[in-house]
C-alpha angles and dihedrals in degrees: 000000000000099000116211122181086201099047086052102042109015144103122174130194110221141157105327076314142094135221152135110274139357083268102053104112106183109084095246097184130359118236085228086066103047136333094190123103109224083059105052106035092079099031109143097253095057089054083050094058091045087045091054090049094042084058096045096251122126121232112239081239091061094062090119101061090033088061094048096045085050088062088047088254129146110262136195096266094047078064080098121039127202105227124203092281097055101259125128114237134195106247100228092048144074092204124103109244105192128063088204129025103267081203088062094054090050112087103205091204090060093018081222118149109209120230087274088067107069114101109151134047121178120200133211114174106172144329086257103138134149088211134067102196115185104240082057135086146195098278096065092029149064088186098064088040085056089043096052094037100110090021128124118190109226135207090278091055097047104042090050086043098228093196097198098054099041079056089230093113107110098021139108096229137299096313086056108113100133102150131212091250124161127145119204091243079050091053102043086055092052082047098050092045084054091049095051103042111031114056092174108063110135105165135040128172127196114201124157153114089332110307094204084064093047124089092206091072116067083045098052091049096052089053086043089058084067091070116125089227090044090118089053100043128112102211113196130174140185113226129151079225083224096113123105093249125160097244090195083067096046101049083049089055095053091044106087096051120077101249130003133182140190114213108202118207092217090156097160141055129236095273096054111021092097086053108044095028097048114201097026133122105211079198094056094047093057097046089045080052088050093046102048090054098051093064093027130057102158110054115078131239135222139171118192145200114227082197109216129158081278096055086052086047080061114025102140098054106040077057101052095034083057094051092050081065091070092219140103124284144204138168144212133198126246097219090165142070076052085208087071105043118130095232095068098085093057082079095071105005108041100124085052097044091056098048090052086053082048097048092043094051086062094041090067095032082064098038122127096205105144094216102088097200099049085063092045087046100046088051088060100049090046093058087045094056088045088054096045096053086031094068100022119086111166114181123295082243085077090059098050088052094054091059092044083052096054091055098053091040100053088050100055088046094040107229134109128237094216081073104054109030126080114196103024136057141171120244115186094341086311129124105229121168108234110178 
């Protein structure tokens, strides 16, 4: 049985679909069909899904984690653990995270999980967004709709299948047009369904488009603060923290729950943010950072690196710009498109490549941050990303594509990778290491 915390207790809010987890590929319900929870929880094709892991078999959806599970990587659903009494830890913690076993409330004949089960719920409300970054696309943007508008692709984009600009990234084939799509009086129904049939949530995350931009979420959180299990709920929520927001509000909305944390999608240095972050200030993010501490001590803060080929252009310095934040600090992996995965630049650079992870290992061993754990936790995430790009090699195809990519993209931005990055240039369409 392939055991999944998420599969069992999970309901995520994506793009006009719903699934389990921010992973979750297959389009399990259709928000068309139905957005509330005690409907969807034990729709048919979730069973299906739980039906497929509990025989060992992985969903076509799952292909992410899968992939990262075959290289002996951590993957999303190893996110929670079963220990030996049933109960389903987080990985990084000693604590126990569930007040009843989830297991218990799964019933492995109708692969049904009754209403105790739920623990996580994950939100989208809409693409609205003030940034277009380029591992994004439409479907989670406004930014990079504003960007393609008057956009054709032409032969070169199409032949090298630049996801992103042909607008086909993120979605199930040419009929796709399921749309991120949540009103406030959408969000506070879901929220009171919650609030009245699942006494046991204990996590919910909020990711976009950028929240902080969006009018549904200061209203869903203050519903969401009438949950029975408010006291005992973890809030999170994904922002570029780059918005004008009035921080005195928001720290008001996350007060009432037990824990809360802001996980910051930093994703680039100094030299680079404005670039690959388009439309963002690194000196208003760290002001916005500076402000909201000043009125808030008990929510947690993370920034994070979405790690695609740019953040390995620039590795030293996305690594010592985020310990100058003084924060926490985690990272994922972009697997796809596969034309901006870190691991592409392991085919011509390698011996580069190493020497920067070298160089940036001892960058956070001899930092003087003052914040202990951010230097414990940006070792870890170094070595993650390492081993990712140490043990992926996708074909040479993928590399010409990125450069391809760059080109189009900074055409359509209008801005120009020779001014932002560092160590590397383009000569003649050509990646060279300068420095």
């Amino acid at each position: 049985m392939i055991n999944c915390y998420y599969a069992l207790g999970g309901i995520n809010y994506k793009n006009g679909v719903i699934t389990c987890c921010p992973r979750q590929a297959d389009q399990l319900v259709f928000a068309n069909e139905t957005i509330l929870p005690s409907k969807i929880y034990n729709h048919e094709n979730f069973k299906k899904l739980r039906e497929q892991l509990h025989n060992d078999i992985w969903p076509s959806g799952c292909d992410t984690c899968e992939d990262m599970e075959k290289v002996n990587l951590l993957s999303m659903r190893q996110d929670y653990t079963l220990d030996a009494n049933n109960y389903f830890r987080k990985s990084d913690s000693d604590l126990f995270v569930e007040p009843l076993k989830l297991k218990d409330c799964y019933n492995e004949n109708t692969h049904k999980v009754d209403n105790n089960g739920l623990r996580h719920v994950e939100f989208r409300f809409s693409t609205a967004c003030n940034f277009a970054c380029l591992h994004c696309s439409k479907v989670y943007s406004s930014g990079w709709k504003s960007k393609l508008k008057k956009f054709t692709p032409d032969d070169e984009v199409i032949n090298y299948d630049l996801r992103q600009l042909l607008g086909t990234e993120h979605r199930h084939g040419p009929n796709d047009e399921t749309e991120m799509s949540l009103t406030t009086e959408q969000a506070l129904e879901i929220v009171e369904d919650l609030n009245e049939n699942f006494p046991y949530l204990q996590n919910v995350d909020f990711a976009g488009g950028e929240l902080l931009y969006q009018k549904q979420f200061f209203p869903t959180l203050k519903k969401l603060a009438e949950h029975p299990n408010a006291k005992n709920m973890l809030i999170s929520f994904h922002t570029n923290f780059n918005a004008n927001f009035d921080v005195a509000k928001l720290s008001e909305v996350l007060e009432p729950f037990r824990e809360s944390c802001i996980i910051i999608s930093v994703d680039s240095g100094r030299n680079t943010y404005s670039y690959f972050r388009h439309g963002g200030k690194w000196d208003k993010l760290k002001q916005n950072i500076q402000d909201f501490r000043k009125i808030n001590n008990f929510t947690w803060i993370d920034v994070s690196i979405t790690t695609s080929i740019y953040q390995i252009l620039d590795l030293y310095d996305v690594f010592d710009s985020m310990l100058e934040l003084d924060t926490n600090l985690d990272s994922s992996i972009v697997q796809t498109p596969p034309y901006i995965n870190p691991s592409l630049l392991m085919h011509d650079f390698k011996d580069y490549v190493l020497k920067d992870f070298e160089k940036t290992f001892d960058l956070i061993d001899e930092s003087k941050s003052k914040f202990a754990y951010g230097k414990r936790s940006a070792r870890y995430w170094l070595k993650y990303i390492f081993d990712y790009i140490s043990k992926t090699k996708l074909p040479y195809h993928n590399f010409k594509r990125f450069l391809v990519y760059r080109k189009k993209s900074d055409e359509i931005w209008k801005q120009n990778f020779n001014d932002y990055f560092v160590n590397y240039q383009i000569e003649n369409n050509e990646l060279i290491r300068v420095k």
